[in-house]
C-alpha positions in Angstrom: -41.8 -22.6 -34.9 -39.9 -24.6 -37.1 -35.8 -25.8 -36.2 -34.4 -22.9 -38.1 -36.1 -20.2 -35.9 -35.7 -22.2 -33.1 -31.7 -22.4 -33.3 -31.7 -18.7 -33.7 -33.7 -18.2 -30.9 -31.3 -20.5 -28.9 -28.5 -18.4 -29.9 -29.3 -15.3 -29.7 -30.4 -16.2 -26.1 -26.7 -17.6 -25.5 -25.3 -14.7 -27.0 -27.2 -12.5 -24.3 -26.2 -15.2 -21.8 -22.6 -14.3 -23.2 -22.6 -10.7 -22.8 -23.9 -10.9 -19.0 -21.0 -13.1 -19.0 -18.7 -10.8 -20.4 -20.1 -7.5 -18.1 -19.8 -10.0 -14.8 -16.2 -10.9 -15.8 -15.3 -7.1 -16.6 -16.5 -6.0 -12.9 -15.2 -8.7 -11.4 -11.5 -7.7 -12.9 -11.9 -3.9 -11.9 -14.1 -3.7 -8.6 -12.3 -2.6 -6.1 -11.9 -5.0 -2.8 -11.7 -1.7 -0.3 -14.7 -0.3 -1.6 -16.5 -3.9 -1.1 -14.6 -4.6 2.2 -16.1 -1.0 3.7 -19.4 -2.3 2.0 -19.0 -5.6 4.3 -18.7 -3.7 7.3 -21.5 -1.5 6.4 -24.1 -5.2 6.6 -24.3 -5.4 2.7 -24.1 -9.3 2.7 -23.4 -9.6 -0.9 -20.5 -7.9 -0.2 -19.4 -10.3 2.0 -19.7 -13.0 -0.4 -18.3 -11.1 -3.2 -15.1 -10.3 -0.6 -14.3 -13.6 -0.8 -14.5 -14.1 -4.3 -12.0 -11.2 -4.7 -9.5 -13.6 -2.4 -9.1 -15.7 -5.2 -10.1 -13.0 -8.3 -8.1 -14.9 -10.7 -9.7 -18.3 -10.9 -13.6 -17.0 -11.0 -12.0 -14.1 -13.7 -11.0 -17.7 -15.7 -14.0 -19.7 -15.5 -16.6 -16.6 -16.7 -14.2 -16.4 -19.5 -14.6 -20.3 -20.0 -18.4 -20.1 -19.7 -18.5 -16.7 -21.7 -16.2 -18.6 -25.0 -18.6 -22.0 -24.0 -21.9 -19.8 -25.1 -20.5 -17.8 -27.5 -18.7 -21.2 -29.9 -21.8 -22.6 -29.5 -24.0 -19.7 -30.3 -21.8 -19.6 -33.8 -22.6 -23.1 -34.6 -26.1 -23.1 -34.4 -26.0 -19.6 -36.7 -24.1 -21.5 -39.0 -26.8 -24.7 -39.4 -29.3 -22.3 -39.0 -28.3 -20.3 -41.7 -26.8 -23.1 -44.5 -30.5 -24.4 -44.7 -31.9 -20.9 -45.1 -29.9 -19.8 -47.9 -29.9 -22.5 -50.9 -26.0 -21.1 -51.6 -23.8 -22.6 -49.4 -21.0 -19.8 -49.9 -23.3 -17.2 -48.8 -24.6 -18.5 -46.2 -21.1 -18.7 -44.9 -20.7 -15.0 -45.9 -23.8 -14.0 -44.2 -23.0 -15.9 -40.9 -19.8 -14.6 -40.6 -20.8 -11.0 -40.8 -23.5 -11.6 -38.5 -21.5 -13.0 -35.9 -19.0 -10.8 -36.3 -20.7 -8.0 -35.7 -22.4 -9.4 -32.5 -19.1 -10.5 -31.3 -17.5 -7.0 -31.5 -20.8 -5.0 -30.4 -22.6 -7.4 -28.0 -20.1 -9.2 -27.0 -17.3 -6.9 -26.7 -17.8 -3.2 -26.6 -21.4 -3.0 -24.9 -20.6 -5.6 -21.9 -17.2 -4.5 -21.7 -18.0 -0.6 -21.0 -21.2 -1.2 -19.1 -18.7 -3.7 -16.5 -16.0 -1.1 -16.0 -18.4 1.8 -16.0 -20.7 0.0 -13.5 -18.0 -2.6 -11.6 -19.5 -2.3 -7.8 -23.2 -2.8 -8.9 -22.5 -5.6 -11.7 -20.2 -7.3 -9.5 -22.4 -7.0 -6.3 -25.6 -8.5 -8.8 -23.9 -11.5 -10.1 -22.0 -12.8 -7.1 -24.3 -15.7 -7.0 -24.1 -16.6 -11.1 -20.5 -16.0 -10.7 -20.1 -18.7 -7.8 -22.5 -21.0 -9.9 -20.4 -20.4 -13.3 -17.5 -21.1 -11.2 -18.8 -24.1 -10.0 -19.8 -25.9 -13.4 -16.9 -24.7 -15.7 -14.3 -24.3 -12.8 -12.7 -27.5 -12.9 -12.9 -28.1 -17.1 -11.2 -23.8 -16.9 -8.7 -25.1 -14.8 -7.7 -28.6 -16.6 -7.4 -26.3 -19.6 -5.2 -24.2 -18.1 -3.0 -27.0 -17.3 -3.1 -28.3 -20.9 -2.1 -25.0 -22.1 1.0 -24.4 -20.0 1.7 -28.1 -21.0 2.0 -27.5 -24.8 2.9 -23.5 -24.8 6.7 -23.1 -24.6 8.2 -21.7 -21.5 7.0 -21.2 -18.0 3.1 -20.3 -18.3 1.1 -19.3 -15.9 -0.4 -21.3 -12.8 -3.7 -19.2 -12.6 -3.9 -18.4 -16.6 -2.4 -15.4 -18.6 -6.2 -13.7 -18.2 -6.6 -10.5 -16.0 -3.9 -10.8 -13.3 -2.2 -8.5 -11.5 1.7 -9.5 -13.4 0.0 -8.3 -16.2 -1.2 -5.2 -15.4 1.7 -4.8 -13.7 3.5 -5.4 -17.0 1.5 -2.6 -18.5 2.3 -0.4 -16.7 6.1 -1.0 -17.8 5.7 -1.0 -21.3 3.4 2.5 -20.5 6.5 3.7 -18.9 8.9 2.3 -21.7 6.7 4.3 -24.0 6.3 7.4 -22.3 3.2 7.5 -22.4 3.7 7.9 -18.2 6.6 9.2 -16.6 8.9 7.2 -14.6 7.8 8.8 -11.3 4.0 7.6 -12.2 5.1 4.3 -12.7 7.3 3.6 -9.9 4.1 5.1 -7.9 1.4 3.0 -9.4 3.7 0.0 -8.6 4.0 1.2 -5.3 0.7 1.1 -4.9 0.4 -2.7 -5.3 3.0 -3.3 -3.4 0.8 -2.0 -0.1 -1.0 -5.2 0.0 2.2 -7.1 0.4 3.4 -5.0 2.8 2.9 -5.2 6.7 2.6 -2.2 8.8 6.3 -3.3 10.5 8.5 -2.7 7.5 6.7 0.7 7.5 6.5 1.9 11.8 8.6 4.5 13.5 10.1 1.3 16.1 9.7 1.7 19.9 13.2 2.7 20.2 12.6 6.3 18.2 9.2 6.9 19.6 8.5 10.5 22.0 6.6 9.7 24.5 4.8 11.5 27.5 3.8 10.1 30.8 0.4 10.3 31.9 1.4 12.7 35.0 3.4 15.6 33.4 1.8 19.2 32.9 0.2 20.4 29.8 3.0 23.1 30.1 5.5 20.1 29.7 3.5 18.2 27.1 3.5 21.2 25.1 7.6 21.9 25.9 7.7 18.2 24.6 5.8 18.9 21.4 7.6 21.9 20.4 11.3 20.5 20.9 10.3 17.3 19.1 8.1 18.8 16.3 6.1 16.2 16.7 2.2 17.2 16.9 0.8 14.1 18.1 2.5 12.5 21.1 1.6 8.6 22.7 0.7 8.9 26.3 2.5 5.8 28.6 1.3 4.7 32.0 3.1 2.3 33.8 6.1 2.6 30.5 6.1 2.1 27.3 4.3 -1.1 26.7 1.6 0.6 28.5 0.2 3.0 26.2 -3.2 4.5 27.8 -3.6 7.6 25.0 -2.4 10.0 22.8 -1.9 13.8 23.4 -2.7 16.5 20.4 -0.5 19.6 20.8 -4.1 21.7 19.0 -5.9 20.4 21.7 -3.4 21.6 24.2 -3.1 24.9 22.9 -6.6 25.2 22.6 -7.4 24.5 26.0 -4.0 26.7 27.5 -5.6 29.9 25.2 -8.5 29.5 26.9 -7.5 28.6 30.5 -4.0 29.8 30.7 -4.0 28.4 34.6 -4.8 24.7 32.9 -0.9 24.5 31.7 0.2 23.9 35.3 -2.8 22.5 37.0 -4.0 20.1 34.6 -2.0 16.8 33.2 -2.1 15.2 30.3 -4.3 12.2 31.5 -7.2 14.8 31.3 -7.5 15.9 28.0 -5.3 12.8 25.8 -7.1 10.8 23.0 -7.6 7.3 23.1 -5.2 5.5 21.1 -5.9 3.3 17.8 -3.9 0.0 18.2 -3.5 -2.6 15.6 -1.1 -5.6 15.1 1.9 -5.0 14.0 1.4 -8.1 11.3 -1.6 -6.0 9.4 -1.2 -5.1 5.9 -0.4 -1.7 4.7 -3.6 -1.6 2.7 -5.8 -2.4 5.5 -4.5 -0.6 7.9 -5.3 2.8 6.0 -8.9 1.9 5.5 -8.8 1.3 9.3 -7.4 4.5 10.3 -9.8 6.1 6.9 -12.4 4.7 9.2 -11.5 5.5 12.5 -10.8 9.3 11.3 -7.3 9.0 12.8 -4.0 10.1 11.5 -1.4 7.8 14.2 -2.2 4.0 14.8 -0.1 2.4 17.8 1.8 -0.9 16.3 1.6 -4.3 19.1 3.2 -7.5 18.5 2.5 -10.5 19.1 3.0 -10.4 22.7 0.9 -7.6 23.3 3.6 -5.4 23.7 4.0 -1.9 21.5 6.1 -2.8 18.7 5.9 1.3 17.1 3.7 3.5 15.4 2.9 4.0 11.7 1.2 7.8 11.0 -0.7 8.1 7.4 2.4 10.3 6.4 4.1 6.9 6.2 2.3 4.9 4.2 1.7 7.8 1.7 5.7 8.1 1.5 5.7 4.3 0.9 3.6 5.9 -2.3 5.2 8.7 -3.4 8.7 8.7 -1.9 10.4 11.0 1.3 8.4 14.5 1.9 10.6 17.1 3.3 8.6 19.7 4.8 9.1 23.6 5.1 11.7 23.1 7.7 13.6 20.9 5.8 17.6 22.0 4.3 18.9 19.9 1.7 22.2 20.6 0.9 25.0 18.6 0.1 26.4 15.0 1.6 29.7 16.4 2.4 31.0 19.8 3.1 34.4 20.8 3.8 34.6 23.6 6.3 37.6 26.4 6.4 38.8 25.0 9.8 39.5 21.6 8.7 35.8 20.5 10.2 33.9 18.7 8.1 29.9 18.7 7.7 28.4 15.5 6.5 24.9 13.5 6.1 24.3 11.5 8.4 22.7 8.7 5.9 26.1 8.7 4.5 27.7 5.3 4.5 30.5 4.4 7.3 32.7 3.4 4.2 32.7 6.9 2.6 33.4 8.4 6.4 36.0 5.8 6.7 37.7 7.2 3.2 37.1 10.5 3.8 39.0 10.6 7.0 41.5 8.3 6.0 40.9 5.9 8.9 38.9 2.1 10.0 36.0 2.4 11.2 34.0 -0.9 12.9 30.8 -0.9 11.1 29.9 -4.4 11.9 26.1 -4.1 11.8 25.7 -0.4 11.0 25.5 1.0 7.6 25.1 4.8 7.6 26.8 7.7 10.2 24.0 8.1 12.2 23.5 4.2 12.6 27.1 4.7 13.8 26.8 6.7 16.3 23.7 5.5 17.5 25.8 2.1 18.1 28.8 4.2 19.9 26.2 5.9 22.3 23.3 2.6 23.1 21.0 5.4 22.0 19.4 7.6 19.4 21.5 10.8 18.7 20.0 14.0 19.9 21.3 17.3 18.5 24.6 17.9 20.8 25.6 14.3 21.3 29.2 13.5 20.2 31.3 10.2 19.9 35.0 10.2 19.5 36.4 7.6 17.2 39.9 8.0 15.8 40.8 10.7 17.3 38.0 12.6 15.3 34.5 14.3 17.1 31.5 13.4 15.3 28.5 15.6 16.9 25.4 15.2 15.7 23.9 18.7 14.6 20.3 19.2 13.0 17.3 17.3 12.4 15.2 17.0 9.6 12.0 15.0 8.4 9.1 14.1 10.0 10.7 11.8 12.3 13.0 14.4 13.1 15.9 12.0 12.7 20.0 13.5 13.4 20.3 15.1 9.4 23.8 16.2 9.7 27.1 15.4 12.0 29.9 17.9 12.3 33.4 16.2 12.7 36.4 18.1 14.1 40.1 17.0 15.6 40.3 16.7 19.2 38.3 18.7 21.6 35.9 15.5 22.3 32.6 16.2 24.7 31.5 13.3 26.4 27.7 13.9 25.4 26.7 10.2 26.1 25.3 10.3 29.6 21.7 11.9 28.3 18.6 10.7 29.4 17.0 8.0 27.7 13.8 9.0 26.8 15.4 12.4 25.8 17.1 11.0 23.2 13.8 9.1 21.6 
């Protein structure tokens, strides 16, 4: 073999080098780290090893990239010596190189590794964790330096991790989609939603300890069910010694199902005897992760505990899918409008109003030191959440809170009338969560 079909033998086997490259890098961009994270916990132990490549997805994205240019410069040099002592015309063996190569960069190193790495991102990913580490490893440190150089000599701010395959700019996609219409405003608000779960804990998300129903483990299934059909809640946490103490959770189906067929078991049997255990997590737990744990654990409520082992809330799946999509108003649900002026000189209002339109509409000042909205208000006026009936006076005006609405069942609208004031504040606590 002489040194002509040798360099073209070394190229073409860089090329090929390349592509893998190229696939790897492709996968490694789009594979997703819940499907590899359930794959962990499953014993795959190159998922493990490729879970924490994903921690840092940007700077092994960079250094294939590095590697994959590395082969592919050098795979166009030796095509280009190779091919100037082949052909006796210089010119055309410029001509001929440059066709060849560009047809192997579009096809092999483009369009065939590119479709087979986002059509096949799990199992290409999964089959070149190692070479990725290795690649990483070698051209890591050069990918890096080069980086730096870049954002020395580009104009502006550039980017600490490289401009290549990172989440900002997908994220910026999505906007100039949106700016495009080629999505509708909805979708793109959603999608960025989406990424937003990771960087959200399951705190900013919980129903707090202060709004939870709760059940103790003594009461009757009669009561339980009383409880669930006043609060409209389905799934109720079971306490034992209070609430820092939760022992289960009670399902209204189950209790029905069990009263249908033993209609004796509403009075003789308590709720300790047919409750669920309960799922807890921290309440420090990403949004993300917490769904694939209650995915796992086939459960719709997880229990929230801080750091001092005390509960902190709850979070139900309906919660992190509104962090998604927005507020769902169910079947029960009114909408109507924030303010309604009734014949008698009563008014009906939202109570997610704000305590500066209440203050203007009634003509009066109103402390909202630490409150924003009605219902914040009167929740500060009573030391407790508002039930339907409850009622605080404040300038010589009734506010009463009327219906509920939502899945949490919060106080939807207030009534507010001259005089007449109720003193509705002495109700029991754990009536009015």
């Amino acid at each position: 073999m002489n040194s002509n079909s040798l360099q073209l033998v070394i190229a073409t086997v860089m090329v090929l080098a390349a592509a893998g490259l190229v696939a790897a890098e492709t996968a490694l961009a789009r594979v997703s780290k819940a499907t590899i994270e359930q794959m962990r916990k499953d014993g795959n132990r190159k998922a493990g090893r490729l879970s924490k490549l994903l921690d840092d997805r940007a700077k092994y994205v960079n250094s294939l990239l590095f590697a994959n240019l590395t082969l592919s410069t050098i795979a166009v040099v030796l095509v280009t010596t190779a091919f100037l002592r082949i052909f006796v015309d210089e010119n055309t063996s410029l001509i001929v190189t440059s066709i060849v190569m560009v047809f192997v960069g579009y096809i092999l190193l483009g369009v065939a590794p590119q479709t087979i790495g986002r059509q096949r991102a799990d199992s290409i990913a999964l089959a070149t964790v190692r070479i990725t580490q290795l690649v990483t490893m070698v051209f890591g440190p050069l990918s890096k330096l080069f980086i730096l150089v870049g954002n020395a000599i580009t104009p502006g701010q550039g980017f600490r991790e490289g401009p290549f395959s990172t989440q900002a700019e997908l994220r910026e996609l999505v906007d100039m989609a949106g700016a495009d219409s080629v999505i509708e405003d909805e979708e793109r608000q959603m999608i960025h939603s989406v990424f937003e779960l990771g960087d959200t804990v399951a705190r900013e998300l919980m129903v707090p300890r202060t709004e939870m129903v709760w059940i103790e483990t003594h009461k009757t299934l009669r009561q339980a069910m009383s409880l669930g059909l006043r609060s409209g809640y389905s799934r109720i946490p079971v306490v034992g010694d209070g609430i820092d103490d939760i022992v289960g959770v009670i399902y209204v189906k189950d209790i029905a199902r069990r009263v249908f067929e033993h209609q004796e078991s509403q009075t003789t049997e308590r709720v300790s005897d047919l409750m669920r255990p309960a799922f807890m997590v921290p309440d420090s737990r990403s949004v993300d992760e917490l769904l694939r744990d209650m995915q796992s654990a086939r459960t719709h409520l997880a229990v929230l505990v801080d750091e001092y082992g005390g509960t902190a809330g709850l979070v139900t799946i309906e919660d992190v899918l509104e962090e998604i999509v927005g507020e769902i108003a169910d079947e029960h649900d009114v909408l109507g409008s924030e303010i309604e002026e009734l014949p008698n000189g009563e008014y009906r209002i939202s109570s997610r109003i704000s305590v500066d339109d209440l203050a203007e509409l009634l003509g009066i000042e109103i402390d909202d030191e630490g409150v924003d909205t009605v219902g914040g208000l009167m929740a500060k006026q009573l030391g407790i959440v508002p039930i339907p009936g409850a009622s605080v006076e404040i300038s010589n005006w009734t506010l009463t809170a009327e219906s509920t609405a939502g899945r949490r069942h919060r106080i939807d609208t207030v009534l507010i009338s001259r005089d007449n004031f109720v003193d509705n504040t002495e109700v029991s606590e754990n009536d009015a969560k």
